[in-house]
N, C-alpha and C positions, 0 to 999 in steps of 0.2 A: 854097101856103097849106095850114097843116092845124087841123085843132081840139084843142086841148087841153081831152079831155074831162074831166080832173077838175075844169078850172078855168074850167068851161061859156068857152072864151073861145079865138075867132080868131087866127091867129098866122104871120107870116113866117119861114121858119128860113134864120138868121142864118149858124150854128156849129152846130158838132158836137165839146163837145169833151169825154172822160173819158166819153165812155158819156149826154152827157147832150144836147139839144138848146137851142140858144139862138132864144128865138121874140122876136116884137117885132109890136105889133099893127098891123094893113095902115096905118093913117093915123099911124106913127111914133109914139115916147113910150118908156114904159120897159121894156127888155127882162125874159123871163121864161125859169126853168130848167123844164124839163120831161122825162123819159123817155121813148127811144120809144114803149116799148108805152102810154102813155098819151098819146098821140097819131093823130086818122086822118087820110086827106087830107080838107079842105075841097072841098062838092059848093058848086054854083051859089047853093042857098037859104042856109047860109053865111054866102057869100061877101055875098049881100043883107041880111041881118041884122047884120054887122057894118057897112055902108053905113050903114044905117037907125041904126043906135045913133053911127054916128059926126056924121050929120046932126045927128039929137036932142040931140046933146049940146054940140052947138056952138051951135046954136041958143038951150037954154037959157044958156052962157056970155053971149054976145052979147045976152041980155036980162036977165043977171043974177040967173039963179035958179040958178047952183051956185055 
């Protein structure tokens, strides 16, 4: 797992392809390009914040507020 810091946002790496990384976020959906150097590895707190955002956001689907 690493962070793509420009785009405050969590990520799987996928590929590696032309210089560039293929991410896709931990709970699956649409992949994203990103550079390495704008990438570091994911620590534990993270790795928890993206849980917590993936919780949240199901949670409001399943109640119908997105």
């Amino acid at each position: 797992m690493v962070v793509d810091v420009r785009r405050n946002r969590i990520g799987e790496v996928m590929a590696t392809t032309g210089g560039r990384l293929a991410l896709r976020p931990p709970a699956g959906g649409r992949e994203w390009e990103a550079f390495p150097c704008d990438v570091r590895p994911a620590i534990a707190s993270d790795e928890l914040r993206a849980k917590v955002t993936e919780v949240n956001d199901r949670s409001r689907r399943e109640r119908g507020m997105a």
